[in-house]
N, C-alpha and C positions, 0 to 999 in steps of 0.2 A: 694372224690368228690361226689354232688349232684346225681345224676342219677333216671329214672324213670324203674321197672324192674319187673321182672314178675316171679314168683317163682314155674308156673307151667304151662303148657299150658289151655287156658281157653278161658272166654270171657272179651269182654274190661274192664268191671270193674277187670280185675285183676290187673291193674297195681298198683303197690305203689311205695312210696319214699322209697330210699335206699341209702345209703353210702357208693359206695363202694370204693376200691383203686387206685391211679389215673393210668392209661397205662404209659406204660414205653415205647417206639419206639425200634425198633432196628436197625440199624446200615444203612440200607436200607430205615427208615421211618421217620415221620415227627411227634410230638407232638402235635394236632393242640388245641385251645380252643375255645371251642364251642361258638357263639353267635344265632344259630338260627339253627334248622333242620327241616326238610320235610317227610312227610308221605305217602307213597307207600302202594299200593295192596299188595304187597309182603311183608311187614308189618303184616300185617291181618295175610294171609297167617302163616307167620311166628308163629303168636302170637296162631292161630289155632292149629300149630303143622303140619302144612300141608305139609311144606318144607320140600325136605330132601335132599340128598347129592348135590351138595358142602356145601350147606349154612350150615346146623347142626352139617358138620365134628368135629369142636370145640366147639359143644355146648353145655351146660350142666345150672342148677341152682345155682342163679338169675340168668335169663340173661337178656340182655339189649339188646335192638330192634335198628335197625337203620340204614338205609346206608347213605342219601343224609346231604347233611351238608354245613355248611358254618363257619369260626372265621378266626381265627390269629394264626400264627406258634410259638411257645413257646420254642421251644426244635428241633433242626434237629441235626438223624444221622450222625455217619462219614464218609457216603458214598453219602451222599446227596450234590451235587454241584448245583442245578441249584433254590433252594428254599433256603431262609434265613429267620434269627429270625425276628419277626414283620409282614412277606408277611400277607396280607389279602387273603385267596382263599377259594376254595370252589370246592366239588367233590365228590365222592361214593368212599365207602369202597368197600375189594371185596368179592365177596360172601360169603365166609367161614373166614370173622370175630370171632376172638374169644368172648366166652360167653360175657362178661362182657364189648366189647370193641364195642358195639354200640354205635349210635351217641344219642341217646336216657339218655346225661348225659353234662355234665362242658366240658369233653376232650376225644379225641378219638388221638389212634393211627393210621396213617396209610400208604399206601404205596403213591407214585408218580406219578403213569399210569395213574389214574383217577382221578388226583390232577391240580387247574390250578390257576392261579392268576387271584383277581377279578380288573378287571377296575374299573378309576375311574365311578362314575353315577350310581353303581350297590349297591342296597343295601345288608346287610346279607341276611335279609328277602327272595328277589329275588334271590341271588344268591344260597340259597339253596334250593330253588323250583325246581330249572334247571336238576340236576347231572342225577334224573334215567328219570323223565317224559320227560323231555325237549330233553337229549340224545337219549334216544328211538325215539322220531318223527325225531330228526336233521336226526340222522345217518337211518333211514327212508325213507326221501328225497333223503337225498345225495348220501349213500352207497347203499341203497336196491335197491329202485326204480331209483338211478341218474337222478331224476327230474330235465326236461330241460325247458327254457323259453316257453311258449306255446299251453306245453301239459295241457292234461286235465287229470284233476284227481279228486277219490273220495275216499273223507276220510270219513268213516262209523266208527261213534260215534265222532262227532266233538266235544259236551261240555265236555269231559269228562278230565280226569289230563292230558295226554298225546295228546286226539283230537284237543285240544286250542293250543297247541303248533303245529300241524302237518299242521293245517289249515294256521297260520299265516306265519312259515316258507316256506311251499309250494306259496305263495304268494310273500314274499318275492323273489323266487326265477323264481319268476315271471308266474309262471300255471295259467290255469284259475279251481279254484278250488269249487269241488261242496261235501257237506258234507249231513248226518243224525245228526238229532237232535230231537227231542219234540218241539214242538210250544214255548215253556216256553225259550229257548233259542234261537230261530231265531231270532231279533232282536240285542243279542250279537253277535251274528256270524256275519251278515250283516255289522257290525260296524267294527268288524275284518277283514272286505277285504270279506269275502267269495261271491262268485259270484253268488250261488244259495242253499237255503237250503231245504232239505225234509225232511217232517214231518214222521217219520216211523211208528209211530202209524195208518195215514190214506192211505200212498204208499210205495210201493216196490218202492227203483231204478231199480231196473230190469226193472220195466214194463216203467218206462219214461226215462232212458239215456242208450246210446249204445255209441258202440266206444270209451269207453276211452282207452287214453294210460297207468294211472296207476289208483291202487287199493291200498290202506294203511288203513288195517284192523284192528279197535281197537276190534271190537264185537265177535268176532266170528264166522260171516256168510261169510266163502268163499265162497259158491254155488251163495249166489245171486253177489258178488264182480264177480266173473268169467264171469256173464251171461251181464256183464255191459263193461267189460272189450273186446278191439278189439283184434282179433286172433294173432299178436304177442308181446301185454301188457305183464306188469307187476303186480302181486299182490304180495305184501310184508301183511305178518301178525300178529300181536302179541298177537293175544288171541286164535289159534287154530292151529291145527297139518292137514295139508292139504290130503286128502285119494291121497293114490298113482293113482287115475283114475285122479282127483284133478288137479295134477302135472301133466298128460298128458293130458291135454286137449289143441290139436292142437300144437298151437307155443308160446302158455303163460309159461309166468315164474313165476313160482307158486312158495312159502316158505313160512316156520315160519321163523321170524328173531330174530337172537341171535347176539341181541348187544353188539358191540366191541369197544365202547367208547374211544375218548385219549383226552390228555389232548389239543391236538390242536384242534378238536372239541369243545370241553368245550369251550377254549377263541372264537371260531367261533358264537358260539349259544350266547358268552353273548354279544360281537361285535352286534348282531343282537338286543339284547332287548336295548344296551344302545345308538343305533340311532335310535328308536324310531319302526322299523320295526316288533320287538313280541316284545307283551306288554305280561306284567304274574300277569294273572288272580291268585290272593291266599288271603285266609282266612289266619290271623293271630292269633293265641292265645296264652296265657301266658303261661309258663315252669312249669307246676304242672302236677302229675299223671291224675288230673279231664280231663285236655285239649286233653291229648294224649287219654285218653277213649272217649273223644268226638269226637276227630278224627277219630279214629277207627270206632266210630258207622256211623259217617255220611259218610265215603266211606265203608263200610259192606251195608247200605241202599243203595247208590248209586245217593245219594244226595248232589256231588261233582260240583261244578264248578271251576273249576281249582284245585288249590293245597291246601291242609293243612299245614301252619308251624306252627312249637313252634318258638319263641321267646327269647332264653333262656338270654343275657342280650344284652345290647346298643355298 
């Protein structure tokens, strides 16, 4: 099979075309064929060498990059009952994929937990935008913070793969939500329902909003998310490890979250993009090593709005 792969840890011009053998499932897994995959920080990460246990447990050269995905089931285990040959779906691998069984190719093997069928309305395209960026904000909402109709919440770094989705789902579920962004995207945001946008280049939220009930951290700055947040808020985080002072401050409930995805999530988040409620923002480009180094570079820059996929066929 096709595959895009990397033969040593490096920078994005590493990738190249490779050949390699197609996965084989096992008895627990699904065969799926690839029509489209999505590109993650964790990606980068990966391709840097930066990752290391779970993900690198099986990993070795070539390897092939890749968790979010989307195609058609070709091949299902003997243990698999509840997926059959033909389903259209879409979902992440889990972390400690083997070498060569990223999605980053024609076919990926893989398990069922983070496997879900795609509605009709849902393109590849969008359905593999969803698995890790889209997961991360849902279960965000839902599970970290159990965002209720009403509250108020700020999502700091709203344009980015994960903030596009966190914005629009918190809205959906009816918050009055207020985000960080650059000038350059407050006018998308606005458009997405958000209720108020700050420029972080000319203000802190600290210094103009108080009281909120939650905090969903894409950047990194719990100190200023805490000083915004009311004394028994929520901050949920995905880009920093909160200090133990952090964690005690007053009656907040402070975390990093480590998302625990399932497949009823998955059909919940695409339920939401195929009535219209999150729209998914992604750049599209064609199935060649160039495209995936392109991706790479424009979220290494941080030059993202919304998601990068590959395309890999119709």
């Amino acid at each position: 099979m096709k595959t895009i792969a990397i033969n040593q840890y490096g920078p994005s011009t590493a990738f190249k075309p490779l050949e390699l053998p197609q996965p084989t499932p096992t008895a627990d897994e699904v065969l799926v064929e690839i029509h489209a995959f999505s590109i993650n920080p964790m990606d980068v990460a990966g391709r840097q060498g930066q990752l290391g246990a779970p993900f690198t447990d099986q990993w070795s050269f070539p390897l092939v990059l890749g968790w979010d995905f989307a195609g058609v089931i070709v091949q299902v285990g003997a243990n698999v009952t509840n997926l059959a040959l033909g389903d259209r779906v879409f979902g992440a691998l889990a972390s400690a994929h083997a070498a060569t069984n990223g999605t980053y190719g024609e076919f990926v093997a893989t398990g069922t937990e983070e496997l879900a069928k795609m509605p009709a309305g849902l393109s590849f395209d969008q359905a593999a935008a969803l698995p890790i960026g889209g997961m991360t904000a849902y279960y965000g909402m839902t599970h970290s913070l159990d965002l209720q109709p009403g509250q108020k919440i700020l999502v700091q770094g709203g344009a980015g793969g994960v903030g596009l989705f966190a914005v629009q789902i918190a809205k959906a579920l009816g918050a009055e939500v207020t985000t960080t962004a650059s000038a350059s995207h407050r006018d998308l945001l606005l458009k997405l329902g958000v209720d108020q946008v700050i420029d972080y280049h000319e203000t802190s939220p600290a210094d103009v909003l108080h009281n909120f009930d939650a905090v969903f951290d894409t950047v990194g700055d719990v100190a200023t998310g805490l000083k915004v947040l009311k004394s028994d808020g929520k901050l949920s985080t995905i880009a920093a490890q909160p200090t133990r002072d952090q964690q005690h401050d007053q009656d907040k409930q402070v975390a990093f979250q480590f998302t625990q995805g399932s497949s009823a999530d998955l059909t919940a988040l695409a339920d939401l993009v195929v009535t219209g409620k999150v729209r998914v923002m992604l750049t599209t480009l064609p199935f060649s090593a160039a495209s995936v180094s392109q991706a790479h570079q424009t979220i290494e820059g941080h030059h993202t709005t919304g998601k990068q996929v590959i395309h890999v066929k119709d």
